[in-house]
GUMARTI-838133 format. One record per residue (C-alpha): residue number from 1; residue in three letters; x, y, z. Coordinates in nm, 4 decimals, m for minus. Example, Ala and Ser with C-alpha at 12.3 -4.5 7.8 and 13.67 -1.06 7.14 Angstrom:
2
num = 1 residu = ALA x = 1.2300 y = m0.4500 z = 0.7800
num = 2 residu = SER x = 1.3670 y = m0.1060 z = 0.7140
***
This chain:
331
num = 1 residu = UNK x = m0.5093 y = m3.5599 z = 4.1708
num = 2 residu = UNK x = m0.8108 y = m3.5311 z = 3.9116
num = 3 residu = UNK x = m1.1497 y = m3.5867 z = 4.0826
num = 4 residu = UNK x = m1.4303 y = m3.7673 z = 3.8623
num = 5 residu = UNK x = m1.7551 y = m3.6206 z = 3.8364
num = 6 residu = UNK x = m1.9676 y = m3.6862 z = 4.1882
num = 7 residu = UNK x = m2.2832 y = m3.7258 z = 4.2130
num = 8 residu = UNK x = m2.4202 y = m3.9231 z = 4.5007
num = 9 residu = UNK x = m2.4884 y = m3.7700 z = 4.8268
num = 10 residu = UNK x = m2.2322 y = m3.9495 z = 5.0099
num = 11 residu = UNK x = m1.9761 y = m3.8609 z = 4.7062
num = 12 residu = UNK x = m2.0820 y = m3.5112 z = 4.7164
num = 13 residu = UNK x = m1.9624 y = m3.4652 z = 5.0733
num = 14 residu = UNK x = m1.6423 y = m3.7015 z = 5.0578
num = 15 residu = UNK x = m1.5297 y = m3.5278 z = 4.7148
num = 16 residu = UNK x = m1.5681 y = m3.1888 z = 4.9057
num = 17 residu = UNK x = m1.3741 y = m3.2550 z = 5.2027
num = 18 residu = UNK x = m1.0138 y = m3.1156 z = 5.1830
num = 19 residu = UNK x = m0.8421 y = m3.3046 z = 5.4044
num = 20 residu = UNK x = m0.9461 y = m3.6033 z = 5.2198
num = 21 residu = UNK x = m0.8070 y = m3.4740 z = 4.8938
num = 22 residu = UNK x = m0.5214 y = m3.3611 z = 5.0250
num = 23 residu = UNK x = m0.4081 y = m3.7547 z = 5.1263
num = 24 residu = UNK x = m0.5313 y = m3.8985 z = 4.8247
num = 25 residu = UNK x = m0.1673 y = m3.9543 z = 4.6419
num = 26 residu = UNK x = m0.0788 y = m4.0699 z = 4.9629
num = 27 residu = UNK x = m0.3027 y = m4.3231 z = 4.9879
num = 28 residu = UNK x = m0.3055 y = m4.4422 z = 4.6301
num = 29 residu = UNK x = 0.0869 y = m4.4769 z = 4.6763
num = 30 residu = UNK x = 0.0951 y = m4.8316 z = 4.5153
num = 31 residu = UNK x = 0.3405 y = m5.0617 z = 4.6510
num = 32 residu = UNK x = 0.5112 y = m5.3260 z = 4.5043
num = 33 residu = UNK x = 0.6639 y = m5.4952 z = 4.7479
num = 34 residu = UNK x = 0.3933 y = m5.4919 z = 4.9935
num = 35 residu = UNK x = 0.1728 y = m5.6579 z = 4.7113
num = 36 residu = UNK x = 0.4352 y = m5.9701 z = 4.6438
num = 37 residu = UNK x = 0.5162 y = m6.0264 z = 4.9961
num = 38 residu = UNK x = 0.0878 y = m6.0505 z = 5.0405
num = 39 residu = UNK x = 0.0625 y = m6.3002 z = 4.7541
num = 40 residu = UNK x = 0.3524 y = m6.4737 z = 4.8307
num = 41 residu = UNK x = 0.2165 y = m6.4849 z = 5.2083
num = 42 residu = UNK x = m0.1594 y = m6.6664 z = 5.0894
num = 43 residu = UNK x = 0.0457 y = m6.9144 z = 4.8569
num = 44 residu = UNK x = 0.2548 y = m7.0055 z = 5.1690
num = 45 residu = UNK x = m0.0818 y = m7.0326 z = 5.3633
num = 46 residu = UNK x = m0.2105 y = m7.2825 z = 5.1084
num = 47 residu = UNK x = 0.1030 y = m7.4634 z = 5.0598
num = 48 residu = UNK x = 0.1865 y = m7.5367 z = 5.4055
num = 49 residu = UNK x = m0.2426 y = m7.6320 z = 5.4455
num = 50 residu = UNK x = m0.2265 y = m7.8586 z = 5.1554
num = 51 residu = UNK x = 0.1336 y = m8.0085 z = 5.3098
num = 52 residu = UNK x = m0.0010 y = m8.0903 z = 5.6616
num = 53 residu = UNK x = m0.3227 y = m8.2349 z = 5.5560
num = 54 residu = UNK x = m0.1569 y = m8.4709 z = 5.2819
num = 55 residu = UNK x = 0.1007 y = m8.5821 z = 5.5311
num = 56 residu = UNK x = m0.1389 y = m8.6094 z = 5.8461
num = 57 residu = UNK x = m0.4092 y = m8.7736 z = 5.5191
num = 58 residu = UNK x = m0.7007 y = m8.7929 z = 5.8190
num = 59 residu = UNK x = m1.0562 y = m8.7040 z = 5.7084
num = 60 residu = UNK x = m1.0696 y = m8.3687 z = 5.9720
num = 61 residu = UNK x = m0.7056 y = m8.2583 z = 5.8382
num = 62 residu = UNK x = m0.8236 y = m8.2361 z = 5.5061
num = 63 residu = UNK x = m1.1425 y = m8.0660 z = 5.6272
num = 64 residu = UNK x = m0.9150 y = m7.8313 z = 5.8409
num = 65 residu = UNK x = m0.7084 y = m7.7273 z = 5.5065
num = 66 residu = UNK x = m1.0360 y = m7.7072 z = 5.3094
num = 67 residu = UNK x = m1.2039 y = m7.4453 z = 5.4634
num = 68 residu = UNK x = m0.7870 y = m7.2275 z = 5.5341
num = 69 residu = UNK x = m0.7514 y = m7.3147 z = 5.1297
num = 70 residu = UNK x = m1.0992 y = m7.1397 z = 5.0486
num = 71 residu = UNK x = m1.0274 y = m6.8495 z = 5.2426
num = 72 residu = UNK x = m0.7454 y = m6.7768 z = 5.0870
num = 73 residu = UNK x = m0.8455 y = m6.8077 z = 4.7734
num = 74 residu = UNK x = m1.0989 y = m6.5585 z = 4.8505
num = 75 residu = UNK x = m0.8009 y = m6.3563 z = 4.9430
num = 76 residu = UNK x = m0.6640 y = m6.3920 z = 4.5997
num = 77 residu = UNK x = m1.0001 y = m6.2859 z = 4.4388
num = 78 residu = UNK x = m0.9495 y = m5.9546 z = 4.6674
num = 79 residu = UNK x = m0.6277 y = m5.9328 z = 4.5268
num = 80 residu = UNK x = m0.6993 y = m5.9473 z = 4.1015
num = 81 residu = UNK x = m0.9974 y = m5.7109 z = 4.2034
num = 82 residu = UNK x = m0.7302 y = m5.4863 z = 4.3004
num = 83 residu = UNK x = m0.5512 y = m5.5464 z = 4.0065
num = 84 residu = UNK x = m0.8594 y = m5.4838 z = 3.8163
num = 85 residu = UNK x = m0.8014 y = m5.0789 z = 3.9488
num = 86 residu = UNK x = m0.4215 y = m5.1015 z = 3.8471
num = 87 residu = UNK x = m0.3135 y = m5.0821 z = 4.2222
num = 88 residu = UNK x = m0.0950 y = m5.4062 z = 4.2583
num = 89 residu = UNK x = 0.1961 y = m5.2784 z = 4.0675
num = 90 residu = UNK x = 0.2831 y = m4.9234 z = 3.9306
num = 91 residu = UNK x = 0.3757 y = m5.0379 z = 3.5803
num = 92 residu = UNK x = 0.0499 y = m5.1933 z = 3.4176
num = 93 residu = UNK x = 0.1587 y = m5.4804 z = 3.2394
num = 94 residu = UNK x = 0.3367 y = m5.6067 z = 3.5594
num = 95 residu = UNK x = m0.0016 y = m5.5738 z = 3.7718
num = 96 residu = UNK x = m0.1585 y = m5.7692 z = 3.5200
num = 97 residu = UNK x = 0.1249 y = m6.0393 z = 3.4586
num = 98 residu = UNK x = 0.1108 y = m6.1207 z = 3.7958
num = 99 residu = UNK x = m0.2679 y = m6.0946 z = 3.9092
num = 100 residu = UNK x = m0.3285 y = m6.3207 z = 3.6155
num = 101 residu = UNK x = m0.0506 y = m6.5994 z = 3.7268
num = 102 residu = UNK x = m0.0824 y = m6.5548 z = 4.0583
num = 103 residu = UNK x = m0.4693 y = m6.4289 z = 4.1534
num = 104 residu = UNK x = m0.6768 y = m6.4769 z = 3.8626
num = 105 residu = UNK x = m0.5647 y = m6.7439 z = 3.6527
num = 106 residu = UNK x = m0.5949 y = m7.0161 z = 3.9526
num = 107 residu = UNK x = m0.9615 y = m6.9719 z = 3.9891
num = 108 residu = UNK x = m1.0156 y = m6.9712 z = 3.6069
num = 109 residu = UNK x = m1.0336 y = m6.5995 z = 3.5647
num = 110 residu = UNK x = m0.8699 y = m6.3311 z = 3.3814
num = 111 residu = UNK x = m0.8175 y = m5.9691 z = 3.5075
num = 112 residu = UNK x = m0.8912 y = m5.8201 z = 3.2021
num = 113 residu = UNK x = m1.2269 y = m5.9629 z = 3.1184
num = 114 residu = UNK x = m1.3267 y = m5.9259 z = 3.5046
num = 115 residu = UNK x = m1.2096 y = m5.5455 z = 3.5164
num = 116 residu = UNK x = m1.4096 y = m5.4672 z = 3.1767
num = 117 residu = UNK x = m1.7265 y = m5.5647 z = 3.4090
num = 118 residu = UNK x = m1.6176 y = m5.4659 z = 3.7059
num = 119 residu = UNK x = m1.5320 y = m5.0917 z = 3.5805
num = 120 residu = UNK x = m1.8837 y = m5.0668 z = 3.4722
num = 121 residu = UNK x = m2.0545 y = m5.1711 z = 3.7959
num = 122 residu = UNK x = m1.8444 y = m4.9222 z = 4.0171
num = 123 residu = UNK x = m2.0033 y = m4.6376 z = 3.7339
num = 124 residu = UNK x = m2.3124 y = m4.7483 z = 3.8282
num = 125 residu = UNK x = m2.3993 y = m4.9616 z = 4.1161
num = 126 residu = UNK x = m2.7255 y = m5.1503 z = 4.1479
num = 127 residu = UNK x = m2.8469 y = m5.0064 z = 3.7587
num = 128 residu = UNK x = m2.9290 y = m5.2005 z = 3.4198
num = 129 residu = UNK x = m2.5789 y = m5.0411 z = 3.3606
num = 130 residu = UNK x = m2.4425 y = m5.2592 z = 3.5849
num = 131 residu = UNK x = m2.3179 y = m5.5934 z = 3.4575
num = 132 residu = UNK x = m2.3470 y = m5.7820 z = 3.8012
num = 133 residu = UNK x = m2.7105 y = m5.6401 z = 3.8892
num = 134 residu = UNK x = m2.8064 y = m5.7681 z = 3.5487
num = 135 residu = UNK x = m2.7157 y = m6.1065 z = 3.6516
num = 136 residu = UNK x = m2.8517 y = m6.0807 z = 3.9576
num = 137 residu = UNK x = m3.2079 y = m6.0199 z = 3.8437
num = 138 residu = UNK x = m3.2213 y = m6.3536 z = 3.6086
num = 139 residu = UNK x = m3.1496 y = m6.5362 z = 3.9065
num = 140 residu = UNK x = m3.3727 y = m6.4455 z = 4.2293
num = 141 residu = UNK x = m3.3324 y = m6.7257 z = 4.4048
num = 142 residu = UNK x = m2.9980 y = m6.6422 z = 4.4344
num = 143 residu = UNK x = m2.9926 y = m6.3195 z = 4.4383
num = 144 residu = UNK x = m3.2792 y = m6.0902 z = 4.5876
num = 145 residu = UNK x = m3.1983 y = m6.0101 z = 4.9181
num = 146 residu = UNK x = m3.3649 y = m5.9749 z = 5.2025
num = 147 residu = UNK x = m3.4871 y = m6.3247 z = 5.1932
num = 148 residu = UNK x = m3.6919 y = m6.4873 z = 5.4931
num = 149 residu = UNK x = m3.4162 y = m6.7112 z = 5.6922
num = 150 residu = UNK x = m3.5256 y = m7.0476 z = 5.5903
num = 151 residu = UNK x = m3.4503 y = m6.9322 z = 5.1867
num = 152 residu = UNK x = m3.1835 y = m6.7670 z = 5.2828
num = 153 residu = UNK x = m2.9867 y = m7.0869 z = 5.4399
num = 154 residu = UNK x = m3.1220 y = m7.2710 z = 5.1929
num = 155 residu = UNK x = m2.9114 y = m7.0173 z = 4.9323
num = 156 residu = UNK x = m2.6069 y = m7.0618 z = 5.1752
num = 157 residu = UNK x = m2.6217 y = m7.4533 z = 5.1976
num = 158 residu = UNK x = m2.6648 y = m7.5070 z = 4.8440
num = 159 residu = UNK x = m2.3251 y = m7.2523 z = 4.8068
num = 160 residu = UNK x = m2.1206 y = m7.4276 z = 5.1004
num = 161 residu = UNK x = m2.2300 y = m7.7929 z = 4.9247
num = 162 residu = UNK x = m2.1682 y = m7.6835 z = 4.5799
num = 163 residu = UNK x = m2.4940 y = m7.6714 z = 4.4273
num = 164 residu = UNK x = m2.5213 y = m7.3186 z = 4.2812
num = 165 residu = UNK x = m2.1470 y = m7.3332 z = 4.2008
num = 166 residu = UNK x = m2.2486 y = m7.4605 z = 3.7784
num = 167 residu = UNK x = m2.5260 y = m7.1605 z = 3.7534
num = 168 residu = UNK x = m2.2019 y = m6.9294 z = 3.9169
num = 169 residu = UNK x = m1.9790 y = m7.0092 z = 3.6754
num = 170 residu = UNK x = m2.2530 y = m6.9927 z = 3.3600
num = 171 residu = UNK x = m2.3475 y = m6.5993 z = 3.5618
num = 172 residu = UNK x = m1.9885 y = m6.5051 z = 3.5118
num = 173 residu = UNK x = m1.8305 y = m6.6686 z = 3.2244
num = 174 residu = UNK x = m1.7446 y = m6.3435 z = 3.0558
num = 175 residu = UNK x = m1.4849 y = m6.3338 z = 3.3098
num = 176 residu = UNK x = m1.3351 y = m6.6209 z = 3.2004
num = 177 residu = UNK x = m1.0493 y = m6.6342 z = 2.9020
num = 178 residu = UNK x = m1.2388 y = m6.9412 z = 2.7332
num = 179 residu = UNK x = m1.5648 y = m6.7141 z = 2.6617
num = 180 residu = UNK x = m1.5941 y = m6.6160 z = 2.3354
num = 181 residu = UNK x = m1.2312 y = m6.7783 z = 2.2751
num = 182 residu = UNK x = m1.2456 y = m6.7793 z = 1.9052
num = 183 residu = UNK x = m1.5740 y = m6.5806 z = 1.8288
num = 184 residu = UNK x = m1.5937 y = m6.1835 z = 1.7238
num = 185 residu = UNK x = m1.8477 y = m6.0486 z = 1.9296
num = 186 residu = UNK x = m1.7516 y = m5.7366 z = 2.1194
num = 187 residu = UNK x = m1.8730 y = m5.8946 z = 2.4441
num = 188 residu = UNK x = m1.6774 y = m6.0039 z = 2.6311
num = 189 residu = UNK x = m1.4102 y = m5.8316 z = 2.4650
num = 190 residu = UNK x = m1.1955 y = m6.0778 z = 2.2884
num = 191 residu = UNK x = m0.8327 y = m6.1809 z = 2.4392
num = 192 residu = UNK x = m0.5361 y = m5.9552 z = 2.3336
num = 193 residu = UNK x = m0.2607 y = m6.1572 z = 2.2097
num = 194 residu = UNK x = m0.0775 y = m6.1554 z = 2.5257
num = 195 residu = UNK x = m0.3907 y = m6.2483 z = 2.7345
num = 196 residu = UNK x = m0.4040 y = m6.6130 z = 2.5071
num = 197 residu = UNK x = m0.0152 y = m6.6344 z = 2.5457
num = 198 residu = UNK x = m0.0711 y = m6.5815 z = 2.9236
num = 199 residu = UNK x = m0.3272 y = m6.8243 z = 2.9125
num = 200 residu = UNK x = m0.1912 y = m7.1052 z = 2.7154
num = 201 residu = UNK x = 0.1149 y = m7.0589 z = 2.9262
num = 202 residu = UNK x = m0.0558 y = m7.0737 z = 3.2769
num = 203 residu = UNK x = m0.2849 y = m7.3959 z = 3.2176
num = 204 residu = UNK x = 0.0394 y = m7.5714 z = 3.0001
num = 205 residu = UNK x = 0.2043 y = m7.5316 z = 3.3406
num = 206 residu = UNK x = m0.0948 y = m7.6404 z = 3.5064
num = 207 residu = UNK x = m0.1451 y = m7.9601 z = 3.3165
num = 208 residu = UNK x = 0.2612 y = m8.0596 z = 3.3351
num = 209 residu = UNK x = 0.2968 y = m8.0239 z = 3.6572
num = 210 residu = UNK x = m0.0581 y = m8.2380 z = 3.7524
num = 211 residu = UNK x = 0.0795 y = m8.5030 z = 3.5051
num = 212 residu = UNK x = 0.4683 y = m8.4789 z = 3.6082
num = 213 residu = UNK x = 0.3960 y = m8.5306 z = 4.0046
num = 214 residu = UNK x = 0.0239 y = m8.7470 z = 3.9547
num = 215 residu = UNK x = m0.1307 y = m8.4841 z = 4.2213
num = 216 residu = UNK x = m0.4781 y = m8.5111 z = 4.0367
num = 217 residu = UNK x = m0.6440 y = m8.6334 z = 4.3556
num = 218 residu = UNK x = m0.5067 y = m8.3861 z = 4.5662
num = 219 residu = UNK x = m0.6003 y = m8.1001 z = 4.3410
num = 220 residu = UNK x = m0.9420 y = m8.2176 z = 4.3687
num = 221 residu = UNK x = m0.9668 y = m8.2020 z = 4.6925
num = 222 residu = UNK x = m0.7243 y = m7.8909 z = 4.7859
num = 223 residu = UNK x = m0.8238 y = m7.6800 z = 4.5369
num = 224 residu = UNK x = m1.0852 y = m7.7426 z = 4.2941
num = 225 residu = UNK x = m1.3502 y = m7.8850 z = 4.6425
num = 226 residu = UNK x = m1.3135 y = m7.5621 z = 4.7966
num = 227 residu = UNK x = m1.2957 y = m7.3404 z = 4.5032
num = 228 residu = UNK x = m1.6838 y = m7.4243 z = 4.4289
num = 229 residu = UNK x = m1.7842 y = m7.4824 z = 4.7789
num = 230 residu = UNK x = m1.6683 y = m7.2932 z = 5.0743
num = 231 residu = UNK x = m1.5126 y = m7.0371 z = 4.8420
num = 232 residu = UNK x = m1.8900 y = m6.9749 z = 4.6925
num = 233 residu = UNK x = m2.0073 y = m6.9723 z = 5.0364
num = 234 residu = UNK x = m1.7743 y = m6.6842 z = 5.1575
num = 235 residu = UNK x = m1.8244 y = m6.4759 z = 4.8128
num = 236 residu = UNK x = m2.2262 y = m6.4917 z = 4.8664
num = 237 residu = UNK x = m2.1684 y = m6.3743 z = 5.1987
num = 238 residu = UNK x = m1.9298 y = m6.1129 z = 5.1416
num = 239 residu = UNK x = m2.1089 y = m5.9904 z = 4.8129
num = 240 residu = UNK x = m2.5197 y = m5.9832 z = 4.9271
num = 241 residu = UNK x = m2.3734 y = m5.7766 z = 5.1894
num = 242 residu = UNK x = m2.2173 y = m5.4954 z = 5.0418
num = 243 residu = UNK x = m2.4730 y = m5.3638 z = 4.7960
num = 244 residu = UNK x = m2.8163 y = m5.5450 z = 4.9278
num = 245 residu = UNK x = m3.0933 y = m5.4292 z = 5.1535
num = 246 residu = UNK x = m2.9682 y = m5.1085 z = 5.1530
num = 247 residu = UNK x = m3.2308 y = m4.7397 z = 5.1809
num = 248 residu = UNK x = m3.0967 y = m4.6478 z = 4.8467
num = 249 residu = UNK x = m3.1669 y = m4.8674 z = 4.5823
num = 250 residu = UNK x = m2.9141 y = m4.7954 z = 4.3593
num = 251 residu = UNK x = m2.5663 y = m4.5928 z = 4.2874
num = 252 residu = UNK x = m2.2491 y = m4.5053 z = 4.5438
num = 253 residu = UNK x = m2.4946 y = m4.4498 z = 4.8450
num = 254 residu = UNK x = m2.6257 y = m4.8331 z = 4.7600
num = 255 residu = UNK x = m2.3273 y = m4.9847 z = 4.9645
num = 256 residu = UNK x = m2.2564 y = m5.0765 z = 5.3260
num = 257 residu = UNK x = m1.9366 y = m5.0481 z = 5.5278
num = 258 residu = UNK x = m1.8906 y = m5.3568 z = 5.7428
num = 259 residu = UNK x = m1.6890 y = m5.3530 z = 6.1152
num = 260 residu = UNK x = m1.5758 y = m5.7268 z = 6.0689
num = 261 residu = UNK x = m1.4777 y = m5.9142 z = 6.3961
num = 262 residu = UNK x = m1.1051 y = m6.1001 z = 6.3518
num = 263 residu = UNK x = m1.2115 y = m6.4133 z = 6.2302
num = 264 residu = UNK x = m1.4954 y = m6.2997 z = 5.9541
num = 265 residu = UNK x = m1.1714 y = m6.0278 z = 5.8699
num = 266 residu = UNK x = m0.9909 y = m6.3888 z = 5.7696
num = 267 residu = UNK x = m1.2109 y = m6.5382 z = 5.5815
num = 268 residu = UNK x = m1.5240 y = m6.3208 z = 5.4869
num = 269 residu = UNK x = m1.3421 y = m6.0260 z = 5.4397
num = 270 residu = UNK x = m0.9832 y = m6.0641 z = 5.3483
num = 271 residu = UNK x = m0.7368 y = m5.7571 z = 5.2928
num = 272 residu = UNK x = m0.9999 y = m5.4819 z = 5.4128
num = 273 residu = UNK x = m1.2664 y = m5.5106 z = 5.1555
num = 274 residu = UNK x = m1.5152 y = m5.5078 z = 5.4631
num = 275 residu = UNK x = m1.4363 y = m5.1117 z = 5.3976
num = 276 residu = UNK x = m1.5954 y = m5.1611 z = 5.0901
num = 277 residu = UNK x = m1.7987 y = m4.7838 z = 5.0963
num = 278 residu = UNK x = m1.4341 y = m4.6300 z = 5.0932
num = 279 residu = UNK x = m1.3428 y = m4.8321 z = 4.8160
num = 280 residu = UNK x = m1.6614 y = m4.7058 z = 4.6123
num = 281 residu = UNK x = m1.5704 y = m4.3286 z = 4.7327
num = 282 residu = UNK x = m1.2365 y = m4.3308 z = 4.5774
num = 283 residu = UNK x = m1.1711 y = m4.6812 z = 4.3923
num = 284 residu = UNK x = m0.7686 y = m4.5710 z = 4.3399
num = 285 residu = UNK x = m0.6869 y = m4.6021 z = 4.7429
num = 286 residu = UNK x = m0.5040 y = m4.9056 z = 4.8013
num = 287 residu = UNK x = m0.6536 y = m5.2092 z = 5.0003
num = 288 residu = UNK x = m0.3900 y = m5.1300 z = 5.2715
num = 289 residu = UNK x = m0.5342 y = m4.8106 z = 5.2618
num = 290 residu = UNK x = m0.8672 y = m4.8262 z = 5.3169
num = 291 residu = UNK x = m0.8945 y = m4.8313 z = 5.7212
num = 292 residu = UNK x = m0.7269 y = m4.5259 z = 5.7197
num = 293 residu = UNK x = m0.9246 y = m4.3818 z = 5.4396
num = 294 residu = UNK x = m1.2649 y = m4.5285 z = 5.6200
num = 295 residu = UNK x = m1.1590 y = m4.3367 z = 5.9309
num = 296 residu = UNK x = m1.1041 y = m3.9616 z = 5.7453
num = 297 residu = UNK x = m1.5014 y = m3.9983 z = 5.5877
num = 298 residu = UNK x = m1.6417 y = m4.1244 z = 5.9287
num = 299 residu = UNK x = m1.4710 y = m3.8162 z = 6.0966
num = 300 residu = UNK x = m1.6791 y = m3.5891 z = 5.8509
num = 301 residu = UNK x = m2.0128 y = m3.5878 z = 5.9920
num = 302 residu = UNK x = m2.2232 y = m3.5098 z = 5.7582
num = 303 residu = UNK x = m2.0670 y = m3.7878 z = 5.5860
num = 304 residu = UNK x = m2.1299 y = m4.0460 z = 5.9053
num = 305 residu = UNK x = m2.4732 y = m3.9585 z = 5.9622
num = 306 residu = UNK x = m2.5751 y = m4.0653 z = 5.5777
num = 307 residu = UNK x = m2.3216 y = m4.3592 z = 5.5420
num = 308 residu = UNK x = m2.4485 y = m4.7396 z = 5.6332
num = 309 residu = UNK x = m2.2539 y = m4.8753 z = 5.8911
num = 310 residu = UNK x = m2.2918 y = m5.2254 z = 6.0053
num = 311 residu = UNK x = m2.1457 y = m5.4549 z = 6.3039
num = 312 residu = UNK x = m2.0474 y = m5.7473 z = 6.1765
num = 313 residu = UNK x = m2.1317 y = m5.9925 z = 5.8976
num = 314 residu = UNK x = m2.2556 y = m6.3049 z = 6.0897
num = 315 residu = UNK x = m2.3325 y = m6.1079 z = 6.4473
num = 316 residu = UNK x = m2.6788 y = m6.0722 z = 6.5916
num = 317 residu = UNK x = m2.6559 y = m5.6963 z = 6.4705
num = 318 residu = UNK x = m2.4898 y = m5.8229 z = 6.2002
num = 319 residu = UNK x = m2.6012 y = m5.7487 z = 5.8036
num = 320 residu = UNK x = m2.7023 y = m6.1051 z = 5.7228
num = 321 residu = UNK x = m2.8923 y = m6.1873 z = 6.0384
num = 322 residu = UNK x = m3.0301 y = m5.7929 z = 6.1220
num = 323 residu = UNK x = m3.0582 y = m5.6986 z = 5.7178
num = 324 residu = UNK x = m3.0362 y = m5.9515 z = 5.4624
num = 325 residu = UNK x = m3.3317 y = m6.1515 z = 5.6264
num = 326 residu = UNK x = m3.6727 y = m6.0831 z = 5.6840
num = 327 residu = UNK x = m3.9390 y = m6.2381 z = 5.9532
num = 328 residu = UNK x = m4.0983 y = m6.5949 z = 5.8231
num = 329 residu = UNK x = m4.4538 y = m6.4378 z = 5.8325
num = 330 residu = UNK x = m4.3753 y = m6.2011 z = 5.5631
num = 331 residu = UNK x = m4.4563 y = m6.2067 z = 5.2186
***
C-alpha cells in the first residue's frame, strides 16, 4: 500500500514501523456487510425509541427517546464521515448512495460537500488551511478552548438547549446541498447531477411520507428537537476534544486519543472515533479497525511516549474537566 508523504513527529514514527505497514490492507479491508448491518442497527435503535415513546406519549418517555435518538444520530454523523474516506462500501458510488440516504441526508448534509472540507482539514489540522479551524476562529465563544468552567458550561448549555444550534448551521452550510444551489462559485463546489437527483429524491420522500401519515409533530420532537440540541451537545463535546488544548498547536501531533468509559463510548463517541489519533495516522483504516490499529502505535514506544492519551471525556482526569478548562482566577 502507497504511503503519503509524513511529516509530523508522531507520523514519522508510525509511517516507519513495519509491522504497522505490513497490516495496513488488512485493516482497510472495507466491509460491506458489516457497514449495512451497523446502519440498519442505529435506524432500528431510533425506530423502536421513537415507537415506545409515542405509544407510552408520557413527558419522561419522550425525554428517554430524545437523548437514545441524538446519540444515534451522532452515530450516523460517524458513519458519512466514514463515507467521506470511501470506507463504507468498496464501490464508490454505492458508499455515497447510501451515506447520503441513510447518514447524511437525515441531518441535512451531503457527503460530498462535507468530504471536500473534511479532506482538507485531515491535510492540515489546526492551520488557515484548514476549513474547520477557520470557522473556529470567527467564533471564540464557541470555539477557543481551554475556557474557565463557568464559559465553558455556559457553551455546553446553550448547545444542549439549542441556542448555538442557528450560528452551527450558518458555520457549516457548505456542507449542506442547498449552499450555493444554483450559484457558480467554486466554493462549495456545486452539486453533480446525481447529488441534486439524490437530493430532490431524499426530501420528496421526506415530505410524502410527513404529509401521507400527518407525523409532523412527532418529527419535531423525535428528530428535528434532538438534532439541534442534544446532538450539538455531544458533537461540541466530542469535537473540542480531539484537536483542542493540545502541546502542539497545529498538524497530526495536534490530536488526542481518548480511553472512553462504556456509556460516553454510546453516545460521545460512537463506532470508535474516541481513537481518533489512529484515524489521523492512517485515515483509510476502517472504524472497526481502529482499536486494533490504536493498540499496534501504543506498542511502539517511541510512538507512546509522544502521543496524547487521555482517560475519559467527562472523568475527573478526563479532557474536558483536566484540559479543556482552566482555573476561574485566570485570565
Amino acid at each position: 500500500m502507497q504511503v503519503q508523504n509524513v511529516h509530523s513527529k508522531l507520523e514519522q514514527v508510525a509511517h516507519s514501523d513495519e509491522s504497522i505497514l505490513d497490516a495496513l490492507d488488512e485493516l482497510s479491508n472495507i466491509d460491506g456487510l458489516r457497514n449495512s448491518f451497523t446502519i440498519i442497527f442505529q435506524w432500528g435503535v431510533i425506530l423502536i425509541s421513537a415507537g415506545v415513546s409515542i405509544v407510552l406519549n408520557t413527558w419522561w418517555a419522550y425525554t428517554i427517546s430524545i437523548f437514545i435518538i441524538a446519540s444515534r444520530q451522532h452515530a450516523l454523523g460517524v458513519l458519512f464521515h466514514e463515507a467521506s474516506h470511501y470506507r463504507l462500501y468498496r464501490q464508490r458510488w454505492i458508499n455515497d448512495l447510501i451515506s447520503d440516504l441513510f447518514c447524511a441526508l437525515p441531518s441535512g448534509i451531503i457527503t460530498s460537500r462535507y468530504r471536500f472540507e473534511h479532506l482538507r482539514h485531515h491535510a492540515a489540522p489546526n492551520t488557515d488551511s484548514d476549513p474547520y479551524w477557520r470557522v473556529f476562529q470567527r467564533n471564540p465563544f464557541c470555539w477557543r478552548w481551554p475556557k474557565k468552567p463557568s464559559q465553558a458550561a455556559l457553551v455546553l448549555i446553550r448547545d444542549v438547549l439549542g441556542i448555538n444550534t442557528p450560528r452551527a448551521l450558518l458555520e457549516f452550510w457548505p456542507w449542506f446541498p442547498w449552499a450555493n444551489h444554483f450559484g457558480s462559485s467554486a466554493l462549495p463546489p456545486p452539486l453533480s447531477i446525481r447529488d441534486r437527483f439524490i437530493t430532490y429524491f431524499f426530501f420528496s420522500a421526506v415530505l410524502f411520507s410527513l404529509f401521507y401519515l400527518n407525523a409532523w409533530l412527532e418529527f419535531l420532537l423525535l428528530w428535528v428537537l434532538p438534532l439541534s440540541t442534544v446532538t450539538q451537545l455531544l458533537l461540541r463535546i466530542r469535537a473540542i476534544s480531539e484537536h483542542f488544548g493540545l502541546e502542539a498547536p497545529s498538524g497530526p501531533d495536534a490530536t488526542r486519543h481518548i480511553d472512553a468509559s462504556c456509556l460516553e463510548g454510546l453516545a460521545i463517541s460512537p463506532l470508535n472515533i474516541n481513537y481518533h489519533l489512529a484515524h489521523h495516522m492512517f485515515p483509510n483504516v476502517t472504524w472497526y479497525n481502529l482499536p486494533k490499529l490504536n493498540q499496534m502505535l501504543f506498542s511502539n514506544q517511541e510512538f507512546s511516549a509522544n502521543a496524547h492519551r487521555t482517560p475519559s471525556y467527562l472523568g475527573s482526569h478526563g479532557v474536558l474537566r483536566h484540559e479543556l478548562t482552566i482555573a476561574e482566577s485566570l485570565p
